[in-house]
C-alpha positions in Angstrom: -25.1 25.1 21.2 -24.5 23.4 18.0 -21.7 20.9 17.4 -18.7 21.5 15.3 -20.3 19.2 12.3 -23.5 20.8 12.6 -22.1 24.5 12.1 -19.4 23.2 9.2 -22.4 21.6 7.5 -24.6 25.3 7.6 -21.4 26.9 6.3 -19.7 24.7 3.7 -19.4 27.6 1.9 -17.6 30.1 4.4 -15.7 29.8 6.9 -15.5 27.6 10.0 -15.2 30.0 12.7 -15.4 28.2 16.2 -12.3 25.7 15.6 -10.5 24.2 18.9 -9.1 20.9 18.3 -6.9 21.2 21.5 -10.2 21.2 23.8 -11.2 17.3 23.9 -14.9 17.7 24.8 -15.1 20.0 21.2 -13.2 17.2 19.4 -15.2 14.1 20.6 -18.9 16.4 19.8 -18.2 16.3 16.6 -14.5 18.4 15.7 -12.8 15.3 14.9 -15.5 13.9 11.9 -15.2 17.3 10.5 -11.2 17.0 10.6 -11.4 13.2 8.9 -13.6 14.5 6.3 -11.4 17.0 5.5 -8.2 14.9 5.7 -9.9 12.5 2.8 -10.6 14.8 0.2 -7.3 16.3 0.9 -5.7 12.9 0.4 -7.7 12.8 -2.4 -6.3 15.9 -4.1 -3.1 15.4 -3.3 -2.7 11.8 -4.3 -3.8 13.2 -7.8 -1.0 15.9 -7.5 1.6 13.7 -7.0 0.7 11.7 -10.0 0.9 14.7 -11.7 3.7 16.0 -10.5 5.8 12.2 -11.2 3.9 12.0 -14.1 7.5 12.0 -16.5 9.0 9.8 -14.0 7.1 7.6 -16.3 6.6 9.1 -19.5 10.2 9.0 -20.2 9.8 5.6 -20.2 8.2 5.5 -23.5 10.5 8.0 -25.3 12.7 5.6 -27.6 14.9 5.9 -30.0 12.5 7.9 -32.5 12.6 11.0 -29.7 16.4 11.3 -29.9 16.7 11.9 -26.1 19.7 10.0 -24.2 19.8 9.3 -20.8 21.4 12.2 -19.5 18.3 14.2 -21.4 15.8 12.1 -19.7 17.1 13.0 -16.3 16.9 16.6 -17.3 13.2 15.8 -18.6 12.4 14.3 -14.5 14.6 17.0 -12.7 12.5 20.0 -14.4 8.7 19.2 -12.6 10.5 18.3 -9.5 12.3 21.7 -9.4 8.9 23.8 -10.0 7.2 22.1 -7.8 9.6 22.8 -4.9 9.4 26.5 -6.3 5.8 26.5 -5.7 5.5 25.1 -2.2 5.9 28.2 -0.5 3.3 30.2 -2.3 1.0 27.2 -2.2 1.2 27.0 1.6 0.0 30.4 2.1 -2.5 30.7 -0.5 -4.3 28.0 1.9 -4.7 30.9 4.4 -5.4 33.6 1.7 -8.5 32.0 0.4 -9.2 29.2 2.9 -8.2 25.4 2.8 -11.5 24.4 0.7 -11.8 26.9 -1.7 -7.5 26.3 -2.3 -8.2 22.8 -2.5 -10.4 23.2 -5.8 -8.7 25.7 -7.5 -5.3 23.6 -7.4 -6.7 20.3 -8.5 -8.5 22.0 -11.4 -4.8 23.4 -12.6 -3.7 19.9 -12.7 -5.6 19.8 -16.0 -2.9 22.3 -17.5 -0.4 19.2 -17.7 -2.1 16.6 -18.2 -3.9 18.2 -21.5 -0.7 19.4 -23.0 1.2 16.0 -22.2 -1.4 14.6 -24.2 -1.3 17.3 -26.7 2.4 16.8 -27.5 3.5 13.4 -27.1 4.7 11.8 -30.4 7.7 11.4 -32.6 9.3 14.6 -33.9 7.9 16.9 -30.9 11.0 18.9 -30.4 13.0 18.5 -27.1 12.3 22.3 -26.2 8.3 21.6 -26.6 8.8 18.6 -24.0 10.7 20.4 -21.3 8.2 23.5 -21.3 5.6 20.5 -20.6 6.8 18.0 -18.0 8.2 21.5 -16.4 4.8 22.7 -16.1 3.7 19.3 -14.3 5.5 21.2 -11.0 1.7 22.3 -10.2 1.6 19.2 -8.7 3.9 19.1 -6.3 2.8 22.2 -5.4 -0.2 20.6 -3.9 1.4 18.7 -1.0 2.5 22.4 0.7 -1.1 23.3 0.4 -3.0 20.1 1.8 -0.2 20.1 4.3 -0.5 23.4 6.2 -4.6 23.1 5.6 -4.6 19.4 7.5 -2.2 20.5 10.3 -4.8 23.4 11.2 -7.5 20.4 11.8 -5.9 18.0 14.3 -4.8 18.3 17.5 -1.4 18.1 18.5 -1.5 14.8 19.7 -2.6 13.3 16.6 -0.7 15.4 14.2 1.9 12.7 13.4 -0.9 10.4 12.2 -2.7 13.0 10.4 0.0 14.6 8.6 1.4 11.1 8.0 -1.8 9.9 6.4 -2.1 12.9 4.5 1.0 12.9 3.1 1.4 9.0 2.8 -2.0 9.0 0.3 -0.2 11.9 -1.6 2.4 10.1 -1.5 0.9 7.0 -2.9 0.3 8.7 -6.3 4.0 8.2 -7.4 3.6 4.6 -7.5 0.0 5.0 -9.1 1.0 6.7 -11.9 3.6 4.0 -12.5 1.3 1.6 -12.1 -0.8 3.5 -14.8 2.1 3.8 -17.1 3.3 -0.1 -16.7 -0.3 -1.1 -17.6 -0.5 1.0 -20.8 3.3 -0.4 -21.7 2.0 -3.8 -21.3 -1.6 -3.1 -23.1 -1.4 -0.3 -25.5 2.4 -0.4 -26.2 5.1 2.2 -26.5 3.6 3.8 -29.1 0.7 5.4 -27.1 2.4 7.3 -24.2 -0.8 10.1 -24.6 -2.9 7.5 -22.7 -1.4 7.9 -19.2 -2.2 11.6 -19.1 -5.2 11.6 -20.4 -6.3 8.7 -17.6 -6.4 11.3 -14.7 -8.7 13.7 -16.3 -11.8 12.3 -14.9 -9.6 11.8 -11.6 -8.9 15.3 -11.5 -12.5 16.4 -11.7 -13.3 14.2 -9.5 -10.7 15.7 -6.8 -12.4 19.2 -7.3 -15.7 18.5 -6.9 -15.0 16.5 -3.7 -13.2 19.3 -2.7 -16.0 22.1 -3.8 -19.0 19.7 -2.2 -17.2 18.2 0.9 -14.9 20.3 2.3 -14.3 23.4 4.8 -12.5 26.5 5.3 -11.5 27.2 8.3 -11.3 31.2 9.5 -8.5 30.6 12.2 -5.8 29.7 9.3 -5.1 33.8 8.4 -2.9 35.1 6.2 0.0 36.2 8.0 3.4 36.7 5.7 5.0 38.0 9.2 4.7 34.2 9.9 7.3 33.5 6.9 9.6 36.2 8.0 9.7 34.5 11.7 10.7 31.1 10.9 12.7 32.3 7.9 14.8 34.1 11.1 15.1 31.0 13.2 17.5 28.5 13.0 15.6 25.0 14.0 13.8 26.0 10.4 17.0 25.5 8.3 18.0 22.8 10.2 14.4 21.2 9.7 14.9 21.9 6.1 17.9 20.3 5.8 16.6 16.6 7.5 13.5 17.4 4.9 15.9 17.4 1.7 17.7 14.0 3.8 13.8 12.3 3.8 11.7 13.4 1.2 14.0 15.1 -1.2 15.2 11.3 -1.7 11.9 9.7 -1.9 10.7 12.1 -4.7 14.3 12.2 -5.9 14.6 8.2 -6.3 10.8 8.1 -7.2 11.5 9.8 -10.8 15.1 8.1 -11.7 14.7 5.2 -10.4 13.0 3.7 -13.9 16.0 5.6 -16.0 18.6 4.0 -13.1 17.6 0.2 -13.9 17.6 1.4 -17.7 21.7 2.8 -17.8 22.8 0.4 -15.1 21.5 -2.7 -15.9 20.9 -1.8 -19.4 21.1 -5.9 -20.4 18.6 -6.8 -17.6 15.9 -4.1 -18.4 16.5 -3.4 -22.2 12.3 -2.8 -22.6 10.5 0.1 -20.9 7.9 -2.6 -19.3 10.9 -4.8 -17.6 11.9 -1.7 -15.6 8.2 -0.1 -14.9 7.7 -3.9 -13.6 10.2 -2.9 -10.8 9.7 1.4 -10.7 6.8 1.3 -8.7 7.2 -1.0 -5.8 9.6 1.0 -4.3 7.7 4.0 -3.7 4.5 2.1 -2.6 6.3 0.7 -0.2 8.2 4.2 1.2 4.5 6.1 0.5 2.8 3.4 3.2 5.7 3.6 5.2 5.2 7.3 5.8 1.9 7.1 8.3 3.8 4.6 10.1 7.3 7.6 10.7 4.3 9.3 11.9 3.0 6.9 14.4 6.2 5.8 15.5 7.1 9.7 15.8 3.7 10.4 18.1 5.1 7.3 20.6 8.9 8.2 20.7 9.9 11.4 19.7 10.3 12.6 16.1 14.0 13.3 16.6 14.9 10.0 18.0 13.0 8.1 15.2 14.7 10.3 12.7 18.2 9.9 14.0 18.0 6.1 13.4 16.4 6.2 10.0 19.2 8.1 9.1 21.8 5.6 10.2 20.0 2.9 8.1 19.8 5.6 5.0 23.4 5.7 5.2 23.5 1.5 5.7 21.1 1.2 2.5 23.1 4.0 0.6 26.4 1.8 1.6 24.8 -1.5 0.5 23.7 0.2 -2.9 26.9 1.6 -3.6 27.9 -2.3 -2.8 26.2 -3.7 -5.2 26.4 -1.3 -8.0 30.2 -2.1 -7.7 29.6 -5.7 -7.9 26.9 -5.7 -10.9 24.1 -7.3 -8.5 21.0 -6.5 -9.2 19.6 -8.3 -6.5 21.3 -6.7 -3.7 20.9 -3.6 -5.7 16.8 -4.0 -5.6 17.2 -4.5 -1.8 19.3 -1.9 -1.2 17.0 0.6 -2.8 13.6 -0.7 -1.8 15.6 -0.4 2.1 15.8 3.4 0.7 12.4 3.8 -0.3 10.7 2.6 2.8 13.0 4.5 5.5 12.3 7.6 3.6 9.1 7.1 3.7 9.3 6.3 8.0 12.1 9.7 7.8 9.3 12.0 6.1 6.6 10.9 8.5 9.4 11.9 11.7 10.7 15.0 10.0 7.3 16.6 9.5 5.8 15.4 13.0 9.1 17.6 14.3 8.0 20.7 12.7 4.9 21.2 14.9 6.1 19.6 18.2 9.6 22.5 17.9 6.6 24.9 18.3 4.2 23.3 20.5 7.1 22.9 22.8 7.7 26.4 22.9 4.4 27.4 23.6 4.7 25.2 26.4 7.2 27.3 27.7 5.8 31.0 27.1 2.3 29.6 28.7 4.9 28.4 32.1 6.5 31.8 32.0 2.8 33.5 32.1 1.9 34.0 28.7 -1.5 34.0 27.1 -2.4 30.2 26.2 -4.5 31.1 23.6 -2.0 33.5 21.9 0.7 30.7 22.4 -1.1 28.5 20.5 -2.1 30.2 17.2 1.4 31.2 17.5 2.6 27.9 17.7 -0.1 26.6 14.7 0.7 29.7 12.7 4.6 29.5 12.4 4.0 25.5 12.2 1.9 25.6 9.0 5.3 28.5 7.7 7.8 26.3 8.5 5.4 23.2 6.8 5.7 25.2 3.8 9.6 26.0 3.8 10.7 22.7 4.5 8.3 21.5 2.3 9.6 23.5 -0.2 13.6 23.0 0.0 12.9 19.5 1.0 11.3 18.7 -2.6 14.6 20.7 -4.1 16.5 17.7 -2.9 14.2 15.8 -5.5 16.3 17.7 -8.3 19.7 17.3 -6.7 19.3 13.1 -6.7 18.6 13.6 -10.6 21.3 16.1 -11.0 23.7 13.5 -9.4 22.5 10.9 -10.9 22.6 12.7 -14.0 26.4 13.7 -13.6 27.4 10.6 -12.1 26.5 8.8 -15.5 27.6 11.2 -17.5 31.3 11.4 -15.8 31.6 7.3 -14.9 29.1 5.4 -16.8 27.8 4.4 -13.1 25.9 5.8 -10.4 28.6 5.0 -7.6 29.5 8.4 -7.5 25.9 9.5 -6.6 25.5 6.8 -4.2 28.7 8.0 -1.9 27.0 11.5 -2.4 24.2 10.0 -0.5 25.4 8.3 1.6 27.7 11.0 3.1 24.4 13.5 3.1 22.7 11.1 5.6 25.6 10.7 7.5 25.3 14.5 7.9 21.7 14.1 7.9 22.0 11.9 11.4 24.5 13.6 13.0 22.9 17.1 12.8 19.6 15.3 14.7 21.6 14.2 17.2 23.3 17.3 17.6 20.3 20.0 17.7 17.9 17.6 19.2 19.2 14.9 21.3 22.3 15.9 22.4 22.9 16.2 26.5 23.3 19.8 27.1 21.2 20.7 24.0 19.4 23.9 23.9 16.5 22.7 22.2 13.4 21.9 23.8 12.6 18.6 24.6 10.2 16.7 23.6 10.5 16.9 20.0 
C-alpha cells in the first residue's frame, strides 16, 4: 500500500482521500511530511496576507500635510481593512472546504493583487479621501486569509501537535505585520515620503510567488467537506462565544495595536517622532516580537493547558495595559515602549493559547461520547469539523477587536488629546478577559471538560 506522500504526490491535483493524522503508524510513513509541506506554503500565503491586510498601518505613514488627513482620519483609514477582513473570515474558512484547502489557497493570494495594484494606482497628492478609504478598505482580503490557512492546517495535524502547528502557522502570518513595516521604514529611509506607491507595488512578485507555491506544492484534502450545519452547531454553543470573546482579548489587540501603533507614537509623542521614519524605526519591533511569540502560546499551551496559559497572559495584559496607562500619564516614552512591546509579545503567547483551546473544547468532547459508546470515527470528524467552524468564528470576531482598539484610540484622542482613556478600556477588557477563563475553564466545580 502506498504511503501518504506517495498518493498526495499522484494526486496534487485532487483530492487526498485516505487522511488519518490521529493513527501514528500513518503519520510517521509519510502523513506528517505531507502536513509540513502544506503548513509552509500556507505560512507562505498567509504571511503575504497579512502584509496586505496591515498594509495602511504603514502607508499612513507617508500621508503629510499635502493629503489633508488628521489623525483622527488616519485611524479611520487603519480601522476600515481591519474591519473587512474580520467580515471575511467566516466565508473564507468555509470556502477551504468548498473547493479544497489547495485550490483556496491560490485563488486568495492571487486577490491580494486587487489592493496592492490600486494602492499603487492612487497614492499621491490631491487623491480624494473617499478614493483612499474604498482602497485601504478593500485591503480586508487579506485578513481574510488567516480564517482560510487556519481551518485548512488544523485538518493536517494531529491533535497533539495542533498547538505547534496552528501556532507556527499563524505566527509566520503573523510575521507579515512587522514585514510590511519593515518594507515601508526602508522606502522612508531610501526613497522618501514622496514615493509611498513603492511599498505596494514590492509584494507583487511576492504574491505570485505565494500562488504558484500554492498551485505546484500543495494538497486538498477530501475529509475537510462542506458542512454549513457545522456553523449553525457552534453558533448554538456557548464555549464558542466565550472563545470568541478571549480571541478579541488576544488577537483583536495584536492586530488592533499592530496598525495604530505608528499613528500612537505620532499624536503622543508628537515632539519625539515629528518624521514618519522616527516612528516606523519603533512600529515594527513590536509585532515581530508578539508574531514569534505566538508558536511559543502554542507550545506552552500543548505542555500545560491552553486555559491555564491563557488565564496568566491575561493578568500580565492587564499589568502591561496598567504600566502603559502609567506612563502615558507621566510623558515617558521609555516606560511607554516597554509597556507596549510587554503587550505585543503576550498577545502574541494569548493567540497561540486561545486558538490551541478551540480544538482541545472538542477533542475533549469526543473523548467523552467515544467513553459513553459512541462511534470513534464519527466523534472525531465531528470534533475536527466544528473545530475548523469555531476556527473561523473566533477568527472572525476576534479580528473585529482589531477595529475597536482604533476606534478607541481614535475617540480617546479626539475627546482628551491622550490615549489614557483607551488604555483603562484595555486594561479593564483583560481583566474581564482573565476572569472569564478562570470561570468557564478552570474553576473547581466547572462544567467544562478538562483538559483544555
Amino acid at each position: 500500500m502506498a504511503g501518504p506522500a506517495a498518493a498526495a504526490g499522484r494526486a496534487r491535483r485532487r483530492s487526498v482521500t485516505d487522511w488519518r493524522p490521529e493513527d501514528e503508524a500513518f503519520w510517521a510513513a509519510g502523513g506528517a511530511a505531507v502536513a509540513r509541506r502544506n503548513l509552509v506554503l500556507s505560512v507562505l500565503s498567509e504571511h503575504v496576507g497579512f502584509s496586505v491586510w496591515s498594509l495602511w498601518s504603514v502607508l499612513v505613514l507617508f500621508l503629510g500635510p499635502e493629503y489633508h488627513i488628521d489623525a483622527a482620519g488616519k485611524f479611520t483609514l487603519t480601522a476600515l481593512p481591519t474591519a473587512l477582513g474580520a467580515t471575511l473570515r467566516l466565508p473564507y474558512t468555509f470556502a477551504v472546504a468548498r473547493f479544497g484547502g489547495r485550490n483556496w489557497t491560490v485563488v486568495s493570494a492571487l486577490l491580494l493583487l486587487v489592493p496592492t495594484l490600486l494602492a499603487g494606482a492612487v497614492l499621491h497628492p490631491g487623491v480624494s479621501y473617499g478614493t483612499l478609504l474604498a482602497v485601504a478598505c478593500v485591503a480586508g482580503v487579506g485578513g481574510g486569509n488567516f480564517a482560510s490557512s487556519m481551518a485548512n492546517i488544523n485538518a493536517f495535524y494531529p491533535q497533539r501537535l495542533k498547538g505547534w502547528a496552528l501556532g507556527v502557522n499563524a505566527g509566520g502570518g503573523n510575521l507579515g505585520v512587522p514585514v510590511v513595516q519593515l518594507v515601508g521604514l526602508l522606502v522612508l529611509a531610501t526613497a522618501g515620503a514622496g514615493h509611498p506607491r513603492l511599498v505596494p507595488l514590492a509584494y507583487l512578485p511576492l504574491i505570485v510567488l505565494a500562488a504558484l507555491g500554492a498551485a505546484l506544492r500543495m494538497d486538498n484534502l477530501a475529509s475537510l467537506s462542506s458542512d454549513r450545519r457545522a456553523l449553525r452547531e457552534v453558533a448554538g454553543d456557548p464555549h464558542s462565544w466565550v472563545m470568541s470573546l478571549l480571541y478579541i482579548g488576544t488577537f483583536g489587540s495584536f492586530i488592533g495595536f499592530g496598525f495604530a501603533f505608528g499613528q500612537v507614537l505620532q499624536v503622543q509623542f508628537h515632539d519625539q517622532f515629528d518624521t514618519p521614519v522616527k516612528a516606523a524605526y519603533l512600529t515594527f519591533l513590536g509585532p515581530l516580537l508578539g508574531s514569534l511569540a505566538r508558536p511559543v502560546g502554542g507550545r506552552m499551551a500543548d505542555r500545560w493547558g491552553g486555559a491555564r496559559v491563557t488565564l496568566w497572559t491575561f493578568a500580565a495584559m492587564a499589568a502591561g495595559a496598567g504600566l502603559v496607562l502609567a506612563a502615558s500619564r507621566a510623558g515617558s516614552l521609555p516606560l511607554f515602549l516597554t509597556g507596549f512591546t510587554a503587550l505585543f509579545v503576550l498577545s502574541g503567547v494569548g493567540n497561540g493559547s486561545t486558538y490551541t483551546m478551540i480544538p482541545a473544547v472538542f477533542q475533549a468532547r469526543a473523548r467523552s461520547a467515544v467513553a459513553s459508546g459512541a462511534d470513534p470515527e464519527t466523534a472525531e470528524h465531528d470534533a475536527r469539523r466544528r473545530s475548523s467552524a469555531l476556527i473561523g468564528l473566533a477568527g472572525a470576531i476576534g479580528a473585529f477587536g482589531g477595529v475597536l482598539v482604533n476606534i478607541a484610540f481614535r475617540q480617546s484622542f479626539l475627546a482628551t488629546a491622550t490615549g489614557d482613556d483607551a488604555y483603562l478600556a484595555f486594561l479593564a477588557v483583560y481583566a474581564v478577559c482573565s476572569a472569564v477563563t478562570w470561570t468557564v475553564y478552570l474553576r473547581p466545580g466547572r462544567s467544562a471538560p478538562g483538559g483544555i
